[in-house]
N, CA, C and O atoms as CSV, one atom per row, in Angstrom:
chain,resi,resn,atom,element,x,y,z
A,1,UNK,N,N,-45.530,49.568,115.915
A,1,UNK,CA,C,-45.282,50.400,114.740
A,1,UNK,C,C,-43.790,50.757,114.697
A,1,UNK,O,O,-43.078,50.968,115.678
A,2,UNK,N,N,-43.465,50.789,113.531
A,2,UNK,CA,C,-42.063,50.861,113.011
A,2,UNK,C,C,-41.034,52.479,113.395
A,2,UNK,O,O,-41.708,53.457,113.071
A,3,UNK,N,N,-39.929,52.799,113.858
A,3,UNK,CA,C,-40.044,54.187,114.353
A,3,UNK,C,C,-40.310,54.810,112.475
A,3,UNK,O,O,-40.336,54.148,111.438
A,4,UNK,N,N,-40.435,56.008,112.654
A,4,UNK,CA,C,-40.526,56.664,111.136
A,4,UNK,C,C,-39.379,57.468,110.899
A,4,UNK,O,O,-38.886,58.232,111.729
A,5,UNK,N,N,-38.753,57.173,109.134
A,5,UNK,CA,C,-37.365,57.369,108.766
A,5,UNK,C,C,-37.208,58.372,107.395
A,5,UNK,O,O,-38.177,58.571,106.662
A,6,UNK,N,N,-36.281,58.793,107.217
A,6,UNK,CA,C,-36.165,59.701,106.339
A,6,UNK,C,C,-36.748,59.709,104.890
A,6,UNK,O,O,-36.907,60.738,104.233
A,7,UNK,N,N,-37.104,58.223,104.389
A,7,UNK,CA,C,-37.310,57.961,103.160
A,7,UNK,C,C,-39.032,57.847,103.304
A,7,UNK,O,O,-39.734,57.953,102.298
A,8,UNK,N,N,-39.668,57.602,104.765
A,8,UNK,CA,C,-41.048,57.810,104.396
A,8,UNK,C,C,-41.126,59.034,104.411
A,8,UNK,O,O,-41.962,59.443,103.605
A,9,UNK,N,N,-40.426,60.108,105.195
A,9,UNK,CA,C,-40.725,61.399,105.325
A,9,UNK,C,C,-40.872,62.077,103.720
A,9,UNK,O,O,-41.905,62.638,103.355
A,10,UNK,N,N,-39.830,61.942,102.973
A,10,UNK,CA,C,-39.679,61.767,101.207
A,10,UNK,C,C,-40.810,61.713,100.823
A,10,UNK,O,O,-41.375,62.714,100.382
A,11,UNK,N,N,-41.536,60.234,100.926
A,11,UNK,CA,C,-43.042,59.723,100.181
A,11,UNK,C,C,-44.061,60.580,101.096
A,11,UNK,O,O,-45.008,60.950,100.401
A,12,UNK,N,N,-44.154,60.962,102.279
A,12,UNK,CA,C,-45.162,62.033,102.541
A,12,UNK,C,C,-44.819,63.067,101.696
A,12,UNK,O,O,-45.472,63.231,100.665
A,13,UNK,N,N,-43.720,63.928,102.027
A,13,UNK,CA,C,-43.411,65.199,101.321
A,13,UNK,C,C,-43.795,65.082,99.443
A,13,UNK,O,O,-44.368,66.044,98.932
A,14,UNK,N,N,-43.477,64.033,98.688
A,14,UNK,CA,C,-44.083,63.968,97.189
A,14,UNK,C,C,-45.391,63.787,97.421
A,14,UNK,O,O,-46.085,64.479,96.676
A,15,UNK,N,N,-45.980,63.125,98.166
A,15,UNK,CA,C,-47.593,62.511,98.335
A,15,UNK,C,C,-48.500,63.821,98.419
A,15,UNK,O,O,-49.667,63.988,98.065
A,16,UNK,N,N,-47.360,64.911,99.145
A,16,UNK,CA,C,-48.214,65.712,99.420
A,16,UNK,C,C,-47.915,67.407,98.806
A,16,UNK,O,O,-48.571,68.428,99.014
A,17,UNK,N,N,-46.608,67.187,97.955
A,17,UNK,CA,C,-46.577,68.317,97.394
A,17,UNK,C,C,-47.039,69.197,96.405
A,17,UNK,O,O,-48.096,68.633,96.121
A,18,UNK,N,N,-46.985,70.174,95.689
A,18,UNK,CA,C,-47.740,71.250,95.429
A,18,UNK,C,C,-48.652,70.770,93.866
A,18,UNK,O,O,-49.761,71.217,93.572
A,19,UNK,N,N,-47.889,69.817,93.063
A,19,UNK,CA,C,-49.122,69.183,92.067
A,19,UNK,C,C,-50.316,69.880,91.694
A,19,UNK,O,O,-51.428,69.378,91.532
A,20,UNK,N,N,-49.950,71.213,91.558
A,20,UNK,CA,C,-51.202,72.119,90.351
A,20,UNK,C,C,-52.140,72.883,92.353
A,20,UNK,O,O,-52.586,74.027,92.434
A,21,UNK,N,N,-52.158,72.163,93.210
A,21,UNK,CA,C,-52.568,72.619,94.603
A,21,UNK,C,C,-52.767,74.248,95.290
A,21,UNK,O,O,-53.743,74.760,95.837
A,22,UNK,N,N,-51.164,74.875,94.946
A,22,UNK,CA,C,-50.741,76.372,95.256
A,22,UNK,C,C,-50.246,76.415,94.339
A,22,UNK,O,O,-50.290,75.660,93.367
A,23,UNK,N,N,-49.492,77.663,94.600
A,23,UNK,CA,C,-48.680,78.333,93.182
A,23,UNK,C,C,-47.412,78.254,93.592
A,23,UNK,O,O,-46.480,78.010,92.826
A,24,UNK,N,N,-47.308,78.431,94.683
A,24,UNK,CA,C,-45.748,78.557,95.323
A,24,UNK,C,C,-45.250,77.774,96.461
A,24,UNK,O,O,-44.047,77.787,96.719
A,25,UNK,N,N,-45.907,77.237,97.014
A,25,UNK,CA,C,-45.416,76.574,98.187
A,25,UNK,C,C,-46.514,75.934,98.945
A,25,UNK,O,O,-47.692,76.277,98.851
A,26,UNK,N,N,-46.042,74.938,99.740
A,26,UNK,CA,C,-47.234,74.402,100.861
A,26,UNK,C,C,-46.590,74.093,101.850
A,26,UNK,O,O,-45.404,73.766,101.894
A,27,UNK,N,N,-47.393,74.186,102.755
A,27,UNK,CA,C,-46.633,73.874,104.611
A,27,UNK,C,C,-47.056,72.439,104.872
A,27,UNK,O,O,-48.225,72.210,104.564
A,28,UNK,N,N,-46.247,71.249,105.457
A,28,UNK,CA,C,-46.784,70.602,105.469
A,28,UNK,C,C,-46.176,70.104,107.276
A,28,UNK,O,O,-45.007,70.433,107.481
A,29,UNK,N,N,-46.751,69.526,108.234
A,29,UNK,CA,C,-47.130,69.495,109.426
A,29,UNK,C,C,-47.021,68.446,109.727
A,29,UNK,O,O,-48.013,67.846,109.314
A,30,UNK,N,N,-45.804,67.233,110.681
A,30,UNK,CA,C,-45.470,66.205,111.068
A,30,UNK,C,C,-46.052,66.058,112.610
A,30,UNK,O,O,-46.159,67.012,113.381
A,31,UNK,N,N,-46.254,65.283,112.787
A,31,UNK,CA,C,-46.836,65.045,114.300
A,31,UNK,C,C,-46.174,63.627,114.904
A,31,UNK,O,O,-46.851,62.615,114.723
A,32,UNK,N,N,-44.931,63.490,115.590
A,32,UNK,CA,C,-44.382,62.663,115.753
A,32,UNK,C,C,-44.406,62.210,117.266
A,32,UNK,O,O,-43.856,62.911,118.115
A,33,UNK,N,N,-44.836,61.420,117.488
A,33,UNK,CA,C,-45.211,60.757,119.341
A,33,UNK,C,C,-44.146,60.045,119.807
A,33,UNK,O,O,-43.341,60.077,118.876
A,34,UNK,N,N,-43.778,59.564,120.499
A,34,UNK,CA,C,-42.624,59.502,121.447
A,34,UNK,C,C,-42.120,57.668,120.474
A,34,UNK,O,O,-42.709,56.661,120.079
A,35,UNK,N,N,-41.161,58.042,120.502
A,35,UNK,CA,C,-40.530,56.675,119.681
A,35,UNK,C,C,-40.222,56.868,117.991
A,35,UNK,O,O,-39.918,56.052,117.121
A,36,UNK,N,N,-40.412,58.073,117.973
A,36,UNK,CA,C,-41.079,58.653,116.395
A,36,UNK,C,C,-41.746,58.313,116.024
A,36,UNK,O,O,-41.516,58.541,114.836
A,37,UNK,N,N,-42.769,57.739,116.079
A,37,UNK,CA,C,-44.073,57.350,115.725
A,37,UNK,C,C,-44.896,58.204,114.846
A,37,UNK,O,O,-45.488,59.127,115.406
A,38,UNK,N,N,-45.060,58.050,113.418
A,38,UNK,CA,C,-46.283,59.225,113.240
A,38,UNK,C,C,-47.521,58.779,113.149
A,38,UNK,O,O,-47.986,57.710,112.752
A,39,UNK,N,N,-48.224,60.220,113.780
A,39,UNK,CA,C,-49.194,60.313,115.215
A,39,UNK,C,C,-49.880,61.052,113.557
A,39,UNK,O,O,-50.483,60.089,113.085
A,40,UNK,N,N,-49.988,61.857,112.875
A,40,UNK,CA,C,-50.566,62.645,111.961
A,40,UNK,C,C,-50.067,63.643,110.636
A,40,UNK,O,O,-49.092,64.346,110.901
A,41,UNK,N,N,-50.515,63.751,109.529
A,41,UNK,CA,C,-49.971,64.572,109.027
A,41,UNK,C,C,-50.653,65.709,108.510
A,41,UNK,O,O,-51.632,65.387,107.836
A,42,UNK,N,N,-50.458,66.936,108.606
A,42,UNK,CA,C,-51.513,67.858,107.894
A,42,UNK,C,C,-51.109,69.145,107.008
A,42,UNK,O,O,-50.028,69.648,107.315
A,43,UNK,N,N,-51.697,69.640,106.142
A,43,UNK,CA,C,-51.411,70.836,105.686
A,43,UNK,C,C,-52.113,71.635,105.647
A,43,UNK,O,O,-53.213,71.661,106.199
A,44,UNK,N,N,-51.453,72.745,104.751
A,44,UNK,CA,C,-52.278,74.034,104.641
A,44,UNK,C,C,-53.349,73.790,103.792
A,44,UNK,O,O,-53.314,72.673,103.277
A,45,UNK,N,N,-54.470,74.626,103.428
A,45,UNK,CA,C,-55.522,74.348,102.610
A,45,UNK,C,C,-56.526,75.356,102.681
A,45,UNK,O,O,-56.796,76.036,103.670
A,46,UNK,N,N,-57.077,75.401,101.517
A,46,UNK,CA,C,-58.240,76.001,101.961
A,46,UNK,C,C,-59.379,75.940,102.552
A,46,UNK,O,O,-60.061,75.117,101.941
A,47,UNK,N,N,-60.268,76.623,103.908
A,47,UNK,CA,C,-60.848,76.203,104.799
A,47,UNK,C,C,-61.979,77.347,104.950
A,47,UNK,O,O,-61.981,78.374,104.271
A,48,UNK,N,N,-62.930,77.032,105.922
A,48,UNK,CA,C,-63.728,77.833,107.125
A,48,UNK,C,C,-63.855,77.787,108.036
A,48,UNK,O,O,-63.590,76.687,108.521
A,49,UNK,N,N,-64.267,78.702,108.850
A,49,UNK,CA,C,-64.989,78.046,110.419
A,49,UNK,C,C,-65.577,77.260,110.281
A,49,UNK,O,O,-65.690,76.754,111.397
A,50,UNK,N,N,-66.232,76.591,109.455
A,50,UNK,CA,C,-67.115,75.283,109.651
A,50,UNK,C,C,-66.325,74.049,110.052
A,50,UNK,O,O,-66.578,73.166,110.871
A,51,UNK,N,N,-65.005,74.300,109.006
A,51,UNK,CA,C,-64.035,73.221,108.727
A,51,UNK,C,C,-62.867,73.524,109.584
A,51,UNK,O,O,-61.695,73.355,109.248
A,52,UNK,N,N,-63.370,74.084,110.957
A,52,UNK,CA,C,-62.572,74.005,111.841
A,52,UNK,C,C,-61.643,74.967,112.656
A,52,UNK,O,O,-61.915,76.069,112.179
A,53,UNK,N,N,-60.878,75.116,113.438
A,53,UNK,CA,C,-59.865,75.898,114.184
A,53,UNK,C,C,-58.646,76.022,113.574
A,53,UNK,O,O,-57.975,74.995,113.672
A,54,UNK,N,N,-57.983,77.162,112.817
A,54,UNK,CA,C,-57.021,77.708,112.813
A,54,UNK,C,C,-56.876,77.530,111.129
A,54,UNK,O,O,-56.488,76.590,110.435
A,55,UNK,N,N,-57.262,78.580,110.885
A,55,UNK,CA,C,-57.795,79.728,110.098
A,55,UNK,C,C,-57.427,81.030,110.169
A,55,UNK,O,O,-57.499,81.844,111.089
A,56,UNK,N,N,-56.868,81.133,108.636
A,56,UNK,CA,C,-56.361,82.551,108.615
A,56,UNK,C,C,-56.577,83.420,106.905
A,56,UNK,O,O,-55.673,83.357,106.072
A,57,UNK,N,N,-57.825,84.137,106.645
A,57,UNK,CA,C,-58.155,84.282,105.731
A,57,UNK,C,C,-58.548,83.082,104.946
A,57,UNK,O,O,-58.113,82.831,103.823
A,58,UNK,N,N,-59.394,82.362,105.607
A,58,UNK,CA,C,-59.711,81.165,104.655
A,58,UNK,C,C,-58.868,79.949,104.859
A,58,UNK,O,O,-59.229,78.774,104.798
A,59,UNK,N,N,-57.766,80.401,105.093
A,59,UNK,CA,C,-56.443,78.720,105.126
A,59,UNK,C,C,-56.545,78.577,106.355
A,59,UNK,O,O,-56.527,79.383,107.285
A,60,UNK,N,N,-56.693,77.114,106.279
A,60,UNK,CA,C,-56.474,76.124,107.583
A,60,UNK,C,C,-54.594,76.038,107.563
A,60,UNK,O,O,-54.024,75.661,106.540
A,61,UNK,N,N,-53.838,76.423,108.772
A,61,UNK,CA,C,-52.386,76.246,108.347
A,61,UNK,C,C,-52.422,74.645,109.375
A,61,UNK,O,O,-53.236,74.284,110.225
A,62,UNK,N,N,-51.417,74.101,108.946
A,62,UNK,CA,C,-51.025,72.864,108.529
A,62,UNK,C,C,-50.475,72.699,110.122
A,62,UNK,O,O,-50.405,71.473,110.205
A,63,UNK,N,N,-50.213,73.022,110.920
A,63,UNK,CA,C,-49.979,73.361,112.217
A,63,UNK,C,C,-51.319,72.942,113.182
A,63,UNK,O,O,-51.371,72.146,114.120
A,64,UNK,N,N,-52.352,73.768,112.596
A,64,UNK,CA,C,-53.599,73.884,113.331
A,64,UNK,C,C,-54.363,72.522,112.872
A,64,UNK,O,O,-55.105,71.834,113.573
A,65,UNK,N,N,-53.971,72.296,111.433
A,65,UNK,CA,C,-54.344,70.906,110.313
A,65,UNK,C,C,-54.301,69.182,111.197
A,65,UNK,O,O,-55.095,68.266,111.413
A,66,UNK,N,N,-52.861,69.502,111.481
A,66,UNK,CA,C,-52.372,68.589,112.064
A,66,UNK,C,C,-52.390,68.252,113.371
A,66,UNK,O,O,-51.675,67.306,113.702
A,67,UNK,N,N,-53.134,68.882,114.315
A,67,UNK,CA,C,-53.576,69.069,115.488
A,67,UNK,C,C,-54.789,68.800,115.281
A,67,UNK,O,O,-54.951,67.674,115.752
A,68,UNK,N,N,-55.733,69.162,114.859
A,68,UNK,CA,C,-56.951,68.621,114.617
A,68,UNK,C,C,-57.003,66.879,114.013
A,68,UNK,O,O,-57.822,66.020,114.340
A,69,UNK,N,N,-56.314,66.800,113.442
A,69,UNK,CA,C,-56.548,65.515,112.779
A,69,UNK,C,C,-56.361,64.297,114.127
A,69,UNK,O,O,-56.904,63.193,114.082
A,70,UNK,N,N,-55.442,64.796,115.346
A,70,UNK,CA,C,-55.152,63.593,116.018
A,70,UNK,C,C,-56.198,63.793,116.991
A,70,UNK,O,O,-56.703,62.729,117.350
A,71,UNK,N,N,-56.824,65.134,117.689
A,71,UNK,CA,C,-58.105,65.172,117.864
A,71,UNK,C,C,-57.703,65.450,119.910
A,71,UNK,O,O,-57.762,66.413,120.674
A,72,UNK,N,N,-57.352,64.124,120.025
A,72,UNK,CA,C,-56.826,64.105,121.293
A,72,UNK,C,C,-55.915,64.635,121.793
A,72,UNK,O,O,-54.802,64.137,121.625
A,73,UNK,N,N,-56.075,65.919,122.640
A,73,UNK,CA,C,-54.822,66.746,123.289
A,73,UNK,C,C,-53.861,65.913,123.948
A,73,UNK,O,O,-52.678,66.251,123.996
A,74,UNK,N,N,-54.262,64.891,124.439
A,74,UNK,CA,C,-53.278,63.870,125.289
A,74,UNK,C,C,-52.078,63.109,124.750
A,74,UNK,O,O,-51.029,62.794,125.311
A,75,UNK,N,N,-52.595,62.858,123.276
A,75,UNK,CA,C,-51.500,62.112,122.702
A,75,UNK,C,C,-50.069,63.034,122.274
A,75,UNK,O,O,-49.029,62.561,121.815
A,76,UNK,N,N,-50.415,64.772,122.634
A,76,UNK,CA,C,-49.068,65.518,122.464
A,76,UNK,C,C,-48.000,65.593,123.611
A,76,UNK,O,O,-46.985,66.286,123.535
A,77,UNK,N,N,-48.338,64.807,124.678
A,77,UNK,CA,C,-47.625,65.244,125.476
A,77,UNK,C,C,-46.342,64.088,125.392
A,77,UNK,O,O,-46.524,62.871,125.393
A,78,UNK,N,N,-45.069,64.742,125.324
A,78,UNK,CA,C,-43.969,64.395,124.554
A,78,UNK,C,C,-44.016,64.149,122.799
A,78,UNK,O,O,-43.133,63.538,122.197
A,79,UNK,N,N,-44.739,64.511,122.410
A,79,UNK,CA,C,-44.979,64.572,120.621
A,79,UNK,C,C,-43.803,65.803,120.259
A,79,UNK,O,O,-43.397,66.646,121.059
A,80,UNK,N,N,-43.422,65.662,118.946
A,80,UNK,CA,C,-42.847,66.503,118.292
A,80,UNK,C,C,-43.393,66.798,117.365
A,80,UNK,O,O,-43.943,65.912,116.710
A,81,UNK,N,N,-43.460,68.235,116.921
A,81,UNK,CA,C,-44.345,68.413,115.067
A,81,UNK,C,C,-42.727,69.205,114.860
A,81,UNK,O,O,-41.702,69.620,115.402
A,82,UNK,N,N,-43.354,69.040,113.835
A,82,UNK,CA,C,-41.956,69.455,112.440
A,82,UNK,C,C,-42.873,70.189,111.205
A,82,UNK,O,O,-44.038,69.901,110.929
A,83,UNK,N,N,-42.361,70.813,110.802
A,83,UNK,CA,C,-43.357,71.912,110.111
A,83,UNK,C,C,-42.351,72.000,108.733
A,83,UNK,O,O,-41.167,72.046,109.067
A,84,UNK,N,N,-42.479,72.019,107.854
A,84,UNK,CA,C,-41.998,72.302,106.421
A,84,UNK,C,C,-42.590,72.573,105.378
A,84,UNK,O,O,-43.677,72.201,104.937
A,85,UNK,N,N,-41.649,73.394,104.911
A,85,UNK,CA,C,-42.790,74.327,103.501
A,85,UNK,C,C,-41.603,73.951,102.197
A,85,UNK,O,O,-40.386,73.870,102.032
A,86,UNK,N,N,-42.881,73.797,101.453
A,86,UNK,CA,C,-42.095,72.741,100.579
A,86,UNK,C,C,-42.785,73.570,99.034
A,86,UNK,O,O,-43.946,73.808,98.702
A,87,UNK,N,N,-41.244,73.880,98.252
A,87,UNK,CA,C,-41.545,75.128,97.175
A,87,UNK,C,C,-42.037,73.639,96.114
A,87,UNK,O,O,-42.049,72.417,96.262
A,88,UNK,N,N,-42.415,74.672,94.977
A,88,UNK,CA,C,-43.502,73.710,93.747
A,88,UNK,C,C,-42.555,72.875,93.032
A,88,UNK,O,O,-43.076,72.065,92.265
A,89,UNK,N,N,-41.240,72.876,93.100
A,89,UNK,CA,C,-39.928,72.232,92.698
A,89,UNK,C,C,-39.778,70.500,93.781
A,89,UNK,O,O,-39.325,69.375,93.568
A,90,UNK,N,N,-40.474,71.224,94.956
A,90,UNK,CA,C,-39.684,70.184,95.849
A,90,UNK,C,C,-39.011,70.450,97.097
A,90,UNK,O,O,-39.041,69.852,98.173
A,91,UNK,N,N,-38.356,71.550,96.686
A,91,UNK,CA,C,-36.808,72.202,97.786
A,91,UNK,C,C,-37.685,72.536,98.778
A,91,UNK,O,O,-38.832,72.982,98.791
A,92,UNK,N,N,-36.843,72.202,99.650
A,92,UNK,CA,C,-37.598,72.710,101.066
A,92,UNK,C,C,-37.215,74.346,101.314
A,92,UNK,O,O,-36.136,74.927,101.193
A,93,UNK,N,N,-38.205,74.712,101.608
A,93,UNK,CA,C,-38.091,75.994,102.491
A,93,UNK,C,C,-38.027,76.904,103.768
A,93,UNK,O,O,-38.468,76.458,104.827
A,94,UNK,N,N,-37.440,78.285,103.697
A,94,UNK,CA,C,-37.479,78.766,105.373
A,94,UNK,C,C,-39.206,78.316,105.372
A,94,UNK,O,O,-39.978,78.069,104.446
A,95,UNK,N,N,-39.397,78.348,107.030
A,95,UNK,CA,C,-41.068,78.500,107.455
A,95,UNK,C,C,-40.559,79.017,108.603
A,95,UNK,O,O,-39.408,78.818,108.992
A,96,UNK,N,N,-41.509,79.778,109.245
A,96,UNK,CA,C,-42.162,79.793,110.631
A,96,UNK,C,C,-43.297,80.443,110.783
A,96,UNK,O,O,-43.651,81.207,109.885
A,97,UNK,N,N,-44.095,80.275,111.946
A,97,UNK,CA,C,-45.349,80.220,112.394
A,97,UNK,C,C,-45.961,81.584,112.170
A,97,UNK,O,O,-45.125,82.482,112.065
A,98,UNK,N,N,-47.174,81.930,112.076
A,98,UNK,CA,C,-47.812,83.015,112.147
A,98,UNK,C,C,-48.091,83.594,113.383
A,98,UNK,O,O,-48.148,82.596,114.102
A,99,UNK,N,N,-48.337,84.718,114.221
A,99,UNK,CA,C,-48.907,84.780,115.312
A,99,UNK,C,C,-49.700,84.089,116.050
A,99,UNK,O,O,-49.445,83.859,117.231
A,100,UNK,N,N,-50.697,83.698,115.485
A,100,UNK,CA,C,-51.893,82.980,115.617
A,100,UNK,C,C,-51.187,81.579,116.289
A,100,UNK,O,O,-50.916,81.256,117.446
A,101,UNK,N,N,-51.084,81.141,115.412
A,101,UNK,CA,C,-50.175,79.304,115.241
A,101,UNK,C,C,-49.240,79.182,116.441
A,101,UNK,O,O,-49.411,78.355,117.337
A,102,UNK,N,N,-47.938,80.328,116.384
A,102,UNK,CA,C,-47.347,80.701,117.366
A,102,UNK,C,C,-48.083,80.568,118.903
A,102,UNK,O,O,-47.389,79.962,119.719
A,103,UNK,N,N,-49.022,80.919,119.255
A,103,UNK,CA,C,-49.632,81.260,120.219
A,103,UNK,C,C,-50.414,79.793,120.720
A,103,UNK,O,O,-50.502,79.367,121.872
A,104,UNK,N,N,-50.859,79.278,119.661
A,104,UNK,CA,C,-51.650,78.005,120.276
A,104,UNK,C,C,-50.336,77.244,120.299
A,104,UNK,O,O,-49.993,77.345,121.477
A,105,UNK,N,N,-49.421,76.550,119.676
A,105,UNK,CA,C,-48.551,76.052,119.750
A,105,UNK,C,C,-47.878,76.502,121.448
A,105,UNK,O,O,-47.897,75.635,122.322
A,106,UNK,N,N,-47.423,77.642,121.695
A,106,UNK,CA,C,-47.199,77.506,122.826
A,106,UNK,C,C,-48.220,77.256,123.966
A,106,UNK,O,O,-47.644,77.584,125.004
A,107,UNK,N,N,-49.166,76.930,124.177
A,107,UNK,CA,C,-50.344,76.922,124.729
A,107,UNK,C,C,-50.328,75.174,124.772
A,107,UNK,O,O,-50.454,74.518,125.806
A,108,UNK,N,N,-50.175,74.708,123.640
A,108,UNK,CA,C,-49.967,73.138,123.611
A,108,UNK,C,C,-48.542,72.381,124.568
A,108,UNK,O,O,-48.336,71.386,125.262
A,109,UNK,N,N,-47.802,73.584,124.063
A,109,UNK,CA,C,-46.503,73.362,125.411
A,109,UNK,C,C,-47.019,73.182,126.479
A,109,UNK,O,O,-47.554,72.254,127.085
A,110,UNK,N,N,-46.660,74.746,126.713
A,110,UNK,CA,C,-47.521,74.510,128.583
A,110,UNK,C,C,-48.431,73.707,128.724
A,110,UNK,O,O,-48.030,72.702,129.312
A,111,UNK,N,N,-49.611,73.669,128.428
A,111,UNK,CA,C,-50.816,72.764,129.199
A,111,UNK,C,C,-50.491,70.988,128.455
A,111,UNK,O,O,-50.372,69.963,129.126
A,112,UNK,N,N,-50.439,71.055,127.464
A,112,UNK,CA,C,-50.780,69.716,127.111
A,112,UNK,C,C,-49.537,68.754,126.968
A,112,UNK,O,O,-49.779,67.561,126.782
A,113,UNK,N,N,-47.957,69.262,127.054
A,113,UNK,CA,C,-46.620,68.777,127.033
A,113,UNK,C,C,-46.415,68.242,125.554
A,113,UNK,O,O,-46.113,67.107,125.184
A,114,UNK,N,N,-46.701,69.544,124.716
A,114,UNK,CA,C,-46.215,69.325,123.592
A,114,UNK,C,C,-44.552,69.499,123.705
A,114,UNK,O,O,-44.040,70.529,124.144
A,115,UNK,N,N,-43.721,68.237,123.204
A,115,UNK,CA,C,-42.227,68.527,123.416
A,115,UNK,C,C,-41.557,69.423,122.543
A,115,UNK,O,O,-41.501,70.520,123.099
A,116,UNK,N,N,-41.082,69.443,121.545
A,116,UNK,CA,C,-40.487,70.002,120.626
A,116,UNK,C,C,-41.251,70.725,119.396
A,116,UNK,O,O,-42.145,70.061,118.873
A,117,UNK,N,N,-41.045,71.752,118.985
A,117,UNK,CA,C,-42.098,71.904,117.608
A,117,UNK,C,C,-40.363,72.889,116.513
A,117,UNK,O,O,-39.655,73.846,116.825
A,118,UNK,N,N,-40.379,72.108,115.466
A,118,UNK,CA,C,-39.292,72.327,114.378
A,118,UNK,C,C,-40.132,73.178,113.313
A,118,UNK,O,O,-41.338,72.950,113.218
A,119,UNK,N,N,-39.605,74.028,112.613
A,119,UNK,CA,C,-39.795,75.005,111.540
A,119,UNK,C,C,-38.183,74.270,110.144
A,119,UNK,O,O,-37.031,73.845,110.241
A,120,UNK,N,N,-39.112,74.531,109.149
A,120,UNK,CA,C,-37.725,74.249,107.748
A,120,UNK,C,C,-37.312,75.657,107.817
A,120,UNK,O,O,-36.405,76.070,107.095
């Protein structure tokens, strides 16, 4: 697999931006494996406990999204996620983590050798 470059990052970010979705913004969640490889992509959304771990009033955040989707704790160790919130225009925005997110994210550090995790 090809490493991954700025112009697919582009066609995820339109593929996946706000298009009638939110009103104001969406987080969207890179999961990049050693070579840059992408390993997953996920966002925010609306959710339940049924539909999974990491949940906050209903929203699955795109953090917890994108961790679930690759399923296997093993494949983070040296992975990078990249996290960006992306306004209804396009423009990227500040982000960072919620408590919650915060907390498993470091938890993925320590135990599982998640390498790097980026905020816009």
């Amino acid at each position: 697999m090809a490493p991954f470059t700025i112009s697919d990052l582009s066609t995820h970010i339109e593929e996946y931006s706000i298009h009638g979705r939110h009103k104001t913004h969406v987080h969207i969640a890179f999961l990049f494996g050693r070579g840059r490889n992408l390993l997953a992509v996920g966002i925010n959304k609306v959710g339940s406990r049924s539909s999974g771990a990491g949940y906050s009033d209903c929203m699955i955040h795109a953090e917890r999204a994108v961790l679930k989707k690759v399923g296997d704790n093993s494949k983070l160790r040296g992975a990078t996620l990249v996290v960006l919130r992306v306004g209804k225009t396009g423009q990227i925005k500040s982000s960072k983590p919620c408590h919650s997110c915060q907390c498993h994210l470091e938890k993925c550090i320590r135990e599982y050798g998640l390498h790097r995790v980026y905020y816009s």
